[in-house]
N, C-alpha and C positions, 0 to 999 in steps of 0.2 A: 214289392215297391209300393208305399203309399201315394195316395192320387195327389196330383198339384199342378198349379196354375201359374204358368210363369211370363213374364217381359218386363225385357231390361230396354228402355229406352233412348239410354245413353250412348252416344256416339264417339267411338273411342278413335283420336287421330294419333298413332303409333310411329316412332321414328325420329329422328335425328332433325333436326330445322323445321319440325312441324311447326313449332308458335307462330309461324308466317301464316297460317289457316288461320287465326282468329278474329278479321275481319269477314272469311267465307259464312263465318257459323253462325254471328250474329247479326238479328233484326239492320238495316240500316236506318240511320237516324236515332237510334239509340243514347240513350243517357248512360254511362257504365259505371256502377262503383269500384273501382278495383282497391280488393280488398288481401292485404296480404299481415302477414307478423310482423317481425322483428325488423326488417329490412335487409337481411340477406342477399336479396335479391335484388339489390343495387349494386353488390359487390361483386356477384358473379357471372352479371352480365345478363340474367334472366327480366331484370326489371328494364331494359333498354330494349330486348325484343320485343317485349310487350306490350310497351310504350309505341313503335316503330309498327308493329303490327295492327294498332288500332289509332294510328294517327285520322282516322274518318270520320271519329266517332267521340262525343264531347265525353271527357272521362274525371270522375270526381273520385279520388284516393282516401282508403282508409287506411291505415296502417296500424301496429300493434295488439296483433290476434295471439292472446297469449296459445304457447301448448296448453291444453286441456281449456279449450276458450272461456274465458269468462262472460256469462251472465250479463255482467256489469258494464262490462268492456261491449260486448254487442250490441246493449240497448241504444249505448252514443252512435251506433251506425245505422241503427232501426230510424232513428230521430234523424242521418242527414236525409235516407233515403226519401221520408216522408216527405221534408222539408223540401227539399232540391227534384222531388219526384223524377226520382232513380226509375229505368225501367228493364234494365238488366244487369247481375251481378256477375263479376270475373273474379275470382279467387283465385290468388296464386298463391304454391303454396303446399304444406302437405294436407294430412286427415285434420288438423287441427282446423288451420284456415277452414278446409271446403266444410268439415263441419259444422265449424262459426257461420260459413255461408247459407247452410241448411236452414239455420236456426233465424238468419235475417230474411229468408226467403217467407218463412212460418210467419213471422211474427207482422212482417211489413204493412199487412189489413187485417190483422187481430186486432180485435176491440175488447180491450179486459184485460187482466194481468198476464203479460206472456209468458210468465215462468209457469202460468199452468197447463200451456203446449208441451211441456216436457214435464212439470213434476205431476200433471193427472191425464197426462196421456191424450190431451185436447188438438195436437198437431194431427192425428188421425180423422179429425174432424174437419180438416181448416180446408176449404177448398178451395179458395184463390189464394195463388203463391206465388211467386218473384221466382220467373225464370233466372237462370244460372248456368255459367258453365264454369271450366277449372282446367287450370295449368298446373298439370301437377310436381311439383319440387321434392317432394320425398316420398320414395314409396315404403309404405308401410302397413295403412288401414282399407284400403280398397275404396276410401269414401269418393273416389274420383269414378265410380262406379254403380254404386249401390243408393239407398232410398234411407240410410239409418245415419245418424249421430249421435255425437255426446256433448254437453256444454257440462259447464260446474258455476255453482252460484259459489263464491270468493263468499260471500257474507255470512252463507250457513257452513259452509265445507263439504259441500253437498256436489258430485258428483253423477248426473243420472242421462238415461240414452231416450232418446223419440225418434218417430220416423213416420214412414208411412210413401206410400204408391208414390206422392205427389214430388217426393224431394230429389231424385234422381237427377243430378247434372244433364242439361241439352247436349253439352259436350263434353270430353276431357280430352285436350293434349298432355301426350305421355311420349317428353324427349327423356330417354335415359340417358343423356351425355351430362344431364344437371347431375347428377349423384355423383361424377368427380370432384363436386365443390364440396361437399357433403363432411361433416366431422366424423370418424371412423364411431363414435357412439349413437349418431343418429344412423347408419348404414345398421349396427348392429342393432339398435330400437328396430329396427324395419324388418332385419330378418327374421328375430324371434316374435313379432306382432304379427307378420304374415304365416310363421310356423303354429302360433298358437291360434290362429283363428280356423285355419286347416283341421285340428286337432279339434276342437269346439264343435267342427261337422262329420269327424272321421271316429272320433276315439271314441266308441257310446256302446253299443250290444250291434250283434251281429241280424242282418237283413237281407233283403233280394233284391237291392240297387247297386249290381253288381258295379256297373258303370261308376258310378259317382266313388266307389271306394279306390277305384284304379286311376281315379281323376285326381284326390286328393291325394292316394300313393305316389302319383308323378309331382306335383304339386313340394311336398315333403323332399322328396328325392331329390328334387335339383333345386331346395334352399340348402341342403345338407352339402351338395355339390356347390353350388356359386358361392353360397356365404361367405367361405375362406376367403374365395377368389378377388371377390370385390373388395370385402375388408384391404386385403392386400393393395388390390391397384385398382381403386374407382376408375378407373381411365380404361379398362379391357370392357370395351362396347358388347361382346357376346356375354360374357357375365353382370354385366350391368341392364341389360335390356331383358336379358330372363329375369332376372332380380324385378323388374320392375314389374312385368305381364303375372309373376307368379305371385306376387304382393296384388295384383288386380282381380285375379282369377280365383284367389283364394277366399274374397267375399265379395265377389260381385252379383250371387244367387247361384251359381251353379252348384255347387256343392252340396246345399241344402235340398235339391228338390228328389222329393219322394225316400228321404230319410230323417230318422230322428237326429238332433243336435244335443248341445248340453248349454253352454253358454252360463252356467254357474261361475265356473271360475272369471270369467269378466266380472258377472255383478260382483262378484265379492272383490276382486283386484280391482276395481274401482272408489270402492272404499279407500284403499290402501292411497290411493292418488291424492282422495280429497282430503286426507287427514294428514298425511307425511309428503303431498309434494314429490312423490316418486314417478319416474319414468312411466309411462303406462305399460310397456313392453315389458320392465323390468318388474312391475306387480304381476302380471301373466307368468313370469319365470317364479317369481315368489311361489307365489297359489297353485298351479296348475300340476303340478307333482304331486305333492301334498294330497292335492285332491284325488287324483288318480290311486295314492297309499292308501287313502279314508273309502274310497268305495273301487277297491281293488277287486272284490266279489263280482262287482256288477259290470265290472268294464275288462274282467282277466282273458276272456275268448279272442275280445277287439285287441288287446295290449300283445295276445300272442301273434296274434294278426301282424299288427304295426311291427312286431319287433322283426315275424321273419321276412316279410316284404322289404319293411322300409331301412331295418337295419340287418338284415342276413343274418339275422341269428339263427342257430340250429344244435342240433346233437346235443340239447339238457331238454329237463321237466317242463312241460310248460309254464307252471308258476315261476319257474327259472327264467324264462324267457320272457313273461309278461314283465317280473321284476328288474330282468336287466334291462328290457326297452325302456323302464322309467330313467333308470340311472344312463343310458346313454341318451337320452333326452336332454337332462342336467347337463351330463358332462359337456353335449352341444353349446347349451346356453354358456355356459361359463369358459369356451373355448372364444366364442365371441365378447369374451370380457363382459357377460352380464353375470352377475351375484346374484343366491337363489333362495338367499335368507333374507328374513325384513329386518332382522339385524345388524345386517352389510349396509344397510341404509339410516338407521339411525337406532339412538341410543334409546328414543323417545315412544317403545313398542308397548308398556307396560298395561295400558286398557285401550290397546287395540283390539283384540278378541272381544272382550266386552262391549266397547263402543257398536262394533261389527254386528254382533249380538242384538243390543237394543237397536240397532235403525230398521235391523230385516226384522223386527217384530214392532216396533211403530210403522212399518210400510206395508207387515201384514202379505211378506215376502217369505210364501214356502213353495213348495213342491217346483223347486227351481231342478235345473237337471233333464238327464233324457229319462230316467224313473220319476219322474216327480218326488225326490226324495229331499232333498236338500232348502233347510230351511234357518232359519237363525241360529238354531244348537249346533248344528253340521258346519255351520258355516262361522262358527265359533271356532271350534276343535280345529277344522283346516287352517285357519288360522292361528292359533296357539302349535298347531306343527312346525307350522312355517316360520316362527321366531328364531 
């Protein structure tokens, strides 16, 4: 097992009518920006507890955090915060929001252009940040846990991640009774984004952190178990409440410590978001195969691994069995109505490869991967597979 260092600082409130804790958790006398998307959460009753739970506390509303948050769209909240001197942020909401929140937490006493918090990696530097915490409404990304985001600048089409020790949510309430409002395409964005983030720390060469592979094997195993289930009826509180913990647990740091990761197939399916507008869940389902067929040598040990654990394969070859665990992978994804070509998504793929190409070589983006192998050519080819 390699050596590491780990704390999660965040405070996770778990269960059914928690959003009534969210005047315990914060400062009193506090200014709030509550910052959510689209307004959902007027509809379903989550923007009235919220409201009701922090009636003590003076609260100034942002709203319209797109998916995959804009840049643009954040900088208008950076400006009330300064203005109106905001001194704690509420994000309701899923990965999108909390990670729009991340990024207004970074930028709030940057002095300088804040897109270079995330496009030169300056938010690792930033040392006074804008506490936050988060109610979270869809689970999918773990960001209601973890220290990492993604924003996209709308102006270049540029999608990219920063992070750093400082961004961790103070708290996250996590009612799983919100995902009965949930459209059955966001439930399935969530199970395949928490199935492939798992994969990004499980699926790589084989090691002596025996632990962490039996944590991500359980992890796997009951999104493969609940996924149906929830899809089916949001409203079954035991498959909606695991769905939620295993979407948290899956990148909240455990999995990561004292083993190698890959995280390739992210950079590259984030591309795929900033230039075609797709699902981010559904560019993981794009990429993440593909890439597994392109460096199928280097992951065939782990692939027999996952197949006979996670999916009871047995009695063939092991390349038999590495390659079925891909194909029952897909067939996963596409049981929950996600499509696993860039094709299914648009007509408009023709220098996508290319595009992909030339960014990972103006960003000077190789040796991505758990071999440090993967670099703008590699990441070319995965992508012309995946058409």
């Amino acid at each position: 097992m390699n050596s590491f260092e780990f704390k999660n600082p965040t405070k996770i409130i778990f269960g059914e009518g928690e959003i009534k804790k969210i005047a315990d958790n914060i400062p009193a006398g506090s200014h709030i920006l509550l910052a959510y998307g689209g307004g959902s959460i007027k509809n379903n009753g989550i923007y009235d507890q919220v409201i009701a739970a922090s009636k003590d506390f003076k609260v100034t509303e942002f709203s319209g955090i797109e998916p995959n948050p804009h840049f643009e769209t954040l900088m208008k909240a950076v400006k009330i915060i300064r203005d109106e001197k905001i001194d704690f942020i509420l994000a309701v909401g899923g990965g999108s929001v909390i990670d729009g929140c991340k990024f207004l937490s970074a930028a709030t006493f940057y002095e300088g252009d804040e897109w270079d918090l995330v496009a030169k990696g300056l938010s690792r530097k930033q040392e006074k940040v804008l506490p936050f915490g988060t109610v979270l409404t869809l689970p999918a990304t773990g960001s209601e846990m973890n220290s990492g985001a993604v924003v996209t600048k709308a102006s270049t089409r540029e999608k990219r991640t920063f992070g750093g020790p400082q961004y961790f949510p103070v708290f996250s309430i996590c009612d799983p009774t919100v995902i009965k409002s949930l459209p059955k395409r966001q439930i399935a964005n969530g199970v395949v984004d928490a199935f492939t983030h798992t994969l990004e720390q499980y699926l790589t060469y084989q090691h002596d952190a025996l632990l962490q592979d039996r944590i991500a094997e359980g992890i796997l195993q009951t999104l493969i178990e609940i996924g149906p289930k929830v899809m089916e009826d949001p409203s079954d509180y035991k498959a909606a409440s695991n769905f939620m913990w295993s979407a948290t647990m899956a990148l909240n740091g455990i999995l990561r410590l004292g083993v190698p990761t890959d995280w390739a197939t992210h950079m590259i399916a984030h591309e795929l978001t900033a230039l075609h507008g797709i699902d981010h869940a559904r560019t993981l389902a794009i990429i993440a195969p593909n890439l597994y067929r392109k460096l199928f040598d280097d992951k065939k040990e782990k692939l027999v691994q996952y197949g006979r654990r996670v999916w009871g394969l047995n009695g063939e070859s092991e390349i038999e069995i590495a390659e079925k665990a891909i194909e029952m992978t897909v067939s996963f994804f596409q049981s929950l109505g996600i499509e696993t070509k860039l094709s299914d998504y648009t007509a408009d793929y023709k220098d996508t490869a290319q595009t992909v190409y030339e960014r990972f070589s103006e960003r000077k983006w190789s040796g991505l991967g758990e071999r440090q192998k993967i670099g703008s050519e590699l990441a070319k080819e995965i992508v012309e597979m995946s058409i």
